[in-house]
N, C-alpha and C positions, 0 to 999 in steps of 0.2 A: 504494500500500500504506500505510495507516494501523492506528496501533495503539491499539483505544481501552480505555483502563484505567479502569473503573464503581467509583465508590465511593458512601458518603451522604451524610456532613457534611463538614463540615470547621470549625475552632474554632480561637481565638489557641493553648487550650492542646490541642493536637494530641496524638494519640494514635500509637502505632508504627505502624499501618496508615499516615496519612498523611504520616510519614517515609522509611516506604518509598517510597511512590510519589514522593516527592521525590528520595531520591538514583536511583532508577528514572530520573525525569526528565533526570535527570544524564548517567544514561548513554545515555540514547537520542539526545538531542544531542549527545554524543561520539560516537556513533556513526550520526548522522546519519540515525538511521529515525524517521520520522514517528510523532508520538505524540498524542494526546488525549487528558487526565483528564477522567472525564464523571461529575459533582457532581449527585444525586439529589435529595436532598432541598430545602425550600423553606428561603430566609434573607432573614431579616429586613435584617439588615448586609449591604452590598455584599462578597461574598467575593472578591472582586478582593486588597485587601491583606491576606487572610487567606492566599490562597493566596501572594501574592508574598514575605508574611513565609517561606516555606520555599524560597520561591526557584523555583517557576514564573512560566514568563513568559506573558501574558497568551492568548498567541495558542495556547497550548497549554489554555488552560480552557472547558470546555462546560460554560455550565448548565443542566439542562434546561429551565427555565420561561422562559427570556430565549434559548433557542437557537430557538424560532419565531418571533422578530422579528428585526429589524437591527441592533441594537443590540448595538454590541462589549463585550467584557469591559475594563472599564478601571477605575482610580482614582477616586478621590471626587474630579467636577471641578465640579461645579453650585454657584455661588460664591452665599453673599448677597444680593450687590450684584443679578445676575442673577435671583432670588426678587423682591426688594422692585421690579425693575424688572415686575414682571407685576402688581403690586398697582394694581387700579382708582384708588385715591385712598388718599391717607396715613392711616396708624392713627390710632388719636387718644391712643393711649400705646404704649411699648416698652418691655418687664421684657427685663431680661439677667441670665447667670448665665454661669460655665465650661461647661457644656454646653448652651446652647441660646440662640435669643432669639426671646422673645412677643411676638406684634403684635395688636393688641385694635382692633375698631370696634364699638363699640353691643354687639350680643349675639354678633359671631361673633368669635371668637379663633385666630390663625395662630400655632404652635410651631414653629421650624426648631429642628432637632439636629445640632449639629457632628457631622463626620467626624475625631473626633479624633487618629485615626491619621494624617493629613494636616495638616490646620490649623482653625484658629479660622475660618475665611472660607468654607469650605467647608463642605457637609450633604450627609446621605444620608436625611436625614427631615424632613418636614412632618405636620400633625397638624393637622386643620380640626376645631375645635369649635364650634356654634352650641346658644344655648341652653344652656350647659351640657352639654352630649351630643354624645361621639367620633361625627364622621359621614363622618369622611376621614383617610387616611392616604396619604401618596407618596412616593415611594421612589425617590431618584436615583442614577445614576454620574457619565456628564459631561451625562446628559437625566435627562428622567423614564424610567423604566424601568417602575415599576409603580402602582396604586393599588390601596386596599383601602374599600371601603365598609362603611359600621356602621348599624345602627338598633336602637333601644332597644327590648330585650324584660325585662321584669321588672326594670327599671332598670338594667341592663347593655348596654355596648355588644355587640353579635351582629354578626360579621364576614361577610355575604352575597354577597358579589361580589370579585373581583377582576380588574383589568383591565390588560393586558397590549399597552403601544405601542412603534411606531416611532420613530425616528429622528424625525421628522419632525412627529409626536407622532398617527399616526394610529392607529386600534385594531388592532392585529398577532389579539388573541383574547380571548376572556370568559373566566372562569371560575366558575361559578356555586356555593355553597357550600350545604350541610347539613347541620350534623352536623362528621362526618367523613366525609362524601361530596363529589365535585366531580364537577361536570358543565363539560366545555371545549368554549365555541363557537365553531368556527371559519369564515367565512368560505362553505367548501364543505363542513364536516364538524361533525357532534357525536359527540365522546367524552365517554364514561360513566363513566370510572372512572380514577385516576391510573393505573393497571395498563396499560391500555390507550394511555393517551400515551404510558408508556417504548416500547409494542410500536411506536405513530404513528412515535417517533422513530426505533425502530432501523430502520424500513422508510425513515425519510428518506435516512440513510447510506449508501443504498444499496451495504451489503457487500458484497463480494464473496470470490473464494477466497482472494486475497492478503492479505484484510485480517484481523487477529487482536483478538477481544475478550477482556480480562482483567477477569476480575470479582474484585475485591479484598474488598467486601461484597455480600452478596448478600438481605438481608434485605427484604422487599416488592419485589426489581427481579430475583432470579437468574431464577424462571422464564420469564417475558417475556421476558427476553434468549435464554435459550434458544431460546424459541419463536419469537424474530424473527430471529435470527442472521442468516437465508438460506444465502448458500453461505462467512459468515466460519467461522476456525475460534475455538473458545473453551477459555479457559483457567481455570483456578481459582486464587488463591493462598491459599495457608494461612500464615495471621499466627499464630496458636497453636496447641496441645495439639490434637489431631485427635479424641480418644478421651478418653472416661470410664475410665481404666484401673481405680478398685474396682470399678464395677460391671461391667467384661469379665469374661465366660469363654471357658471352650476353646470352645464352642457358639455364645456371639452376642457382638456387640460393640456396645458404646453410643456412636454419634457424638456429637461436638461437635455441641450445636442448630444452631448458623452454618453446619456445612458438611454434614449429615445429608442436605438434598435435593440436593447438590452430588453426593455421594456412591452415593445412591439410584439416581441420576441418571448414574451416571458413563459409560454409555455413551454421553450427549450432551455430553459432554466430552472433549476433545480432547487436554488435557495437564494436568495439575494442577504449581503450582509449590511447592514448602520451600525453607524459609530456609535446614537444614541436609544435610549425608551421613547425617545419622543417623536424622533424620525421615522421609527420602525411603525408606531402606530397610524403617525401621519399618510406612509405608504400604503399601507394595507387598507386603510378608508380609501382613500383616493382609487384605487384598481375595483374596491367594490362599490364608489358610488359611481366613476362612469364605465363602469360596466366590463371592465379589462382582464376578468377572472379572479380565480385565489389561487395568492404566493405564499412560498414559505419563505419568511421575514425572521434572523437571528440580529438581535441585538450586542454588539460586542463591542465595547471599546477597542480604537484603532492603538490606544497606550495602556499601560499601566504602571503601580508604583511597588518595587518590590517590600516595601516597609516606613512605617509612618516616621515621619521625622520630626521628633518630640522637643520642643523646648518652651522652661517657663522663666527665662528671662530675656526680654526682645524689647527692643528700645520702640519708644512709645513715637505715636503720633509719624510712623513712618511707611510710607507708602513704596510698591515697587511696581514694575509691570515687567513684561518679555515678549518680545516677538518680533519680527522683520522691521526696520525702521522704513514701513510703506507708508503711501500715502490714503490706503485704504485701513491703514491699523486706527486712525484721527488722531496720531500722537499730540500734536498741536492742539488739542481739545485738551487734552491731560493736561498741560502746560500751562496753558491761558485755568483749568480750571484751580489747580494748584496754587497759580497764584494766586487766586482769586478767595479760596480756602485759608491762605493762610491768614489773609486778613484779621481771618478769626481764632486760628489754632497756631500761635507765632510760631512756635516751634514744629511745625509740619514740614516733612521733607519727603523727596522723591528720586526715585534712583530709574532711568530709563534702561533696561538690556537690550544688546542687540547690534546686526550690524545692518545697514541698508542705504538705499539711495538717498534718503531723507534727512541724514545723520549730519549735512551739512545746514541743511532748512533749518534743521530741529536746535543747532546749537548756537545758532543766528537768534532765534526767537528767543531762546533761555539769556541771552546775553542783553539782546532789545529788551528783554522786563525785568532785565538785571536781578536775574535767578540763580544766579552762578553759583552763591553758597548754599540755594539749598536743592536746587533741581539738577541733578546730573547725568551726562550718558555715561552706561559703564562697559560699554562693549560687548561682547560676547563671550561669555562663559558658561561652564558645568555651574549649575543654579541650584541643585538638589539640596545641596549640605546650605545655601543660601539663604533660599524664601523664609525660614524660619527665622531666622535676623529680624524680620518685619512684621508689621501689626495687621498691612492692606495690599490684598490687590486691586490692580484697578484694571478694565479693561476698555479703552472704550471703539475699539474694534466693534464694529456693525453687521459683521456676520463672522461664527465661527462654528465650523462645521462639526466639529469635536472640541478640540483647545485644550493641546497636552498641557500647554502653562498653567492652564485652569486648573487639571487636576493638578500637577504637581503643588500649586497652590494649598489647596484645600487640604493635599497627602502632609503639608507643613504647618498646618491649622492657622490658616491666615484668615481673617476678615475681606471678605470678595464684594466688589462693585464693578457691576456693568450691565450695559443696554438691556434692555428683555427685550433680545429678540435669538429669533434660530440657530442652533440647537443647543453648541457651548455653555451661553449663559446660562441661560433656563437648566440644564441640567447640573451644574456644579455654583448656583446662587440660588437657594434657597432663600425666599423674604422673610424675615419674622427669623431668622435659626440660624444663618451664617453671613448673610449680607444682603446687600439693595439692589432688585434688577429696578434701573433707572428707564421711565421711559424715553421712547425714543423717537425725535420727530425729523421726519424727512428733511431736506432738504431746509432745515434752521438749526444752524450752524452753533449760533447766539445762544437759543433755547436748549439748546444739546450742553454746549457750554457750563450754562448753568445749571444744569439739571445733573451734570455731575459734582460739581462744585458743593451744590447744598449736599449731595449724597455723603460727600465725600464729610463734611461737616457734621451733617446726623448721626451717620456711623463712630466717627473718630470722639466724639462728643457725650460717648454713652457713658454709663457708670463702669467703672472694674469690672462687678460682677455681671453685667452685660458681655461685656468684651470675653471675659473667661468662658462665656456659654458658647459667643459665637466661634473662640477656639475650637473648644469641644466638638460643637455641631458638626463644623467642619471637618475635623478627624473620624467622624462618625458616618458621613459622608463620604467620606474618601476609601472608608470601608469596601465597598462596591468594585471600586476599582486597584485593589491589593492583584500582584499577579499571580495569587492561590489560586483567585475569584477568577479569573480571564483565563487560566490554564481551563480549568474545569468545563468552561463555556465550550469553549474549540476540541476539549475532548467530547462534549457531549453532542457538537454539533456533528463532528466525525461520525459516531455510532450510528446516529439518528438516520443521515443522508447516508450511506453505507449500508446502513441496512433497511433502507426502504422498498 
């Protein structure tokens, strides 16, 4: 029984899908069921320390285009030294720089590219130019893994071929280019179309009923999966907002683009997952009030927190948040309302985490309301052993599809404020037991403003023994999402779908 989890990319700066499937990862080797993350799309960079950076281990990663040869998933091992030892005869110059070194004979020139995630000695790139004109590109891990061949059309390099080896270095498959077309030759077979490889692969897998496919994206790869499954079963997960809710009516409903043929489709799906209770319910009304059948809906947290992080002394009247410094987080709302809180709570302070495009806006405006000594950014860090430093979260982010900060929040028994609205808040801000969903008005700015501002006030404002319950609550809370509770769920959901 294998569990294979489909996504597209993956990147140093990783998006919530890919953290999902990271603490996902977590739990399935805690819980000791066989797992696969299976990486669609094509990468230049060995995603080997992309995925390690979140903490999969090698032997859990498929990529499609290096999963028809021998060649395992590993680190950037192909040294230098190992390069220049394949060169016919010595350059006759070497250019160095921090990221690379050029070796020049007559008209053709060799470029190795450090794998700088590793070291200065190691490459994950070569680059043959002759002539002046890209005609070779190679691509290592601890072998060559791939090449890419070029010839000049209208004075551009035009990328026509790639070719795909063994271990050994022998041709594992072609890949023939035009366009955005690819034709893959294999040995005993041609395929016509990447569409058709995902379907090659999933028949390689040979599924069967034990084993479970979770499609986490599904953009160019959900139908093929579908249509190759065999006798696996398949699942969906939903990372966001499922539904256009202005433009619903009582009559039709407008899906999310991402999950509309998931949906369309839901009778070849087998279970759909949400990150929250409130989403799961939200879906399952919606398929039976317009009419779209009955699904099986598991509720799972996309995080969880391995153990509560207890502290009873935290310096008072101190606020924190975490998240991307975007422009969709309303960091700038936290700021203006911060100031505007302290008016009344002098000693009120605010720590921003994070790193993002905004970080320059953001510390412009701290400096414009001359905030400097109590509102600061602090970058980005490991926050676990953190949040419990402080009294508050704040969020005022307008949509959060799960919001691991949230939990880890409430896992450190902070006092939580933000918007009520979908799904985050409302499920890790309880009114009246651990904090204020604030509401939230469209497009006023001002009113948003202050409407955290006072929150921020009534909360921070309460007696001791208030603030000690809202501790509590919140560890009580957090309960739910311990990774005992989240193991258990994904065992149970195994059984269930397995043995139907």
């Amino acid at each position: 029984m294998t569990i294979y989890n489909f996504n597209l990319g993956i990147g140093w700066a990783s998006s919530g899908v890919e953290y999902a499937q990271a603490y996902r990862s977590n739990i399935f080797k805690k819980n000791k069921q066989n797992a696969k993350f299976v990486f669609t799309d094509f990468f230049h960079e060995n995603l080997e320390p992309m995925t390690k950076n979140l903490g999969f281990e090698d032997k859990e990663i498929i990529w499609l285009y290096q999963y028809f040869t021998d060649i395992k998933i590993s680190s950037t091992q192909f040294t230098l030294d190992k390069l220049e030892s394949e060169f016919p005869k010595n350059p006759t110059s070497i250019e160095k720089s921090d990221t690379y070194v050029s070796y020049t004979w007559a008209s053709k020139r060799v470029t190795a590219f450090f794998d700088k995630s590793v070291s200065e000695k190691v490459i994950y790139k070569t680059e043959i130019v002759i002539n002046e004109k890209l005609v070779q590109r190679d691509y290592y891990n601890y072998v060559k893994v791939f090449s890419e061949y070029y010839k000049p059309v209208k004075n551009q390099a035009n990328l026509y071929q790639r070719r795909f080896f063994n271990e050994n270095g022998s041709i594992a498959y072609d890949e023939l280019i035009n366009g955005e077309q690819s034709l893959y030759i294999f040995k005993d077979r041609t395929i016509y179309s990447k569409e058709n490889l995902i379907i090659y692969f999933m028949e390689c897998l040979k599924l069967t009923q034990k084993d479970i496919v979770i499609i986490d994206r599904s953009t160019g790869i959900g139908p093929e999966i579908i249509r190759a499954k065999g006798d696996a079963k398949v699942g969906v997960v939903i990372h966001a907002e499922h539904y256009n809710e202005p433009l619903t009516t009582d009559k039709n409903i407008l899906w999310n683009n991402y999950y509309d043929y998931q949906f369309e489709n839901a009778q070849s799906i087998d279970f759909f997952v949400t990150a929250t209770e409130i989403q799961k319910a939200t879906l399952e009304r919606q398929f039976i009030k317009y009419n779209k059948g009955l699904i099986k809906v598991y509720a799972i947290p996309v995080g969880s927190i391995d153990s509560l992080r207890m502290n009873n002394k935290r310096n008072s009247n101190t606020l924190i948040t975490a998240s991307r410094l975007a422009s969709e987080k309303h960091l700038d709302w936290l700021i203006y309302a911060t100031v505007k809180a302290r008016e009344k709570i002098t000693d009120l302070t605010l720590d921003i985490y994070g790193k993002g495009g905004e970080e320059q806006n953001l510390r412009n405006l701290i400096e414009e309301l001359g905030a400097e000594n109590y509102i600061n950014l602090r970058g980005q860090h490991n926050l676990l052993n953190v949040y419990r430093d402080y009294t508050t979260y704040v969020s005022t982010s307008t949509s959060e599809g799960f919001g691991l900060t949230l939990m880890e929040a409430v896992g450190s028994g902070l006092g939580m404020i933000g918007f009520d609205v979908k799904y985050g808040n409302q499920t890790f801000i309880h009114p009246e037991k651990n904090g204020i969903l604030v509401p939230y008005f469209k497009n006023q700015n001002k009113k948003n403003i202050l409407a955290i501002s006072e929150a921020i006030i009534a909360h921070q404002t309460q007696s001791e023994e208030k603030l000690e319950n809202v501790k509590n609550n919140s560890y009580t809370i957090a309960q739910t999402f311990l990774t005992t509770s989240i193991q258990k769920k994904w065992l149970n959901l195994e059984l269930e779908i397995t043995n139907d």
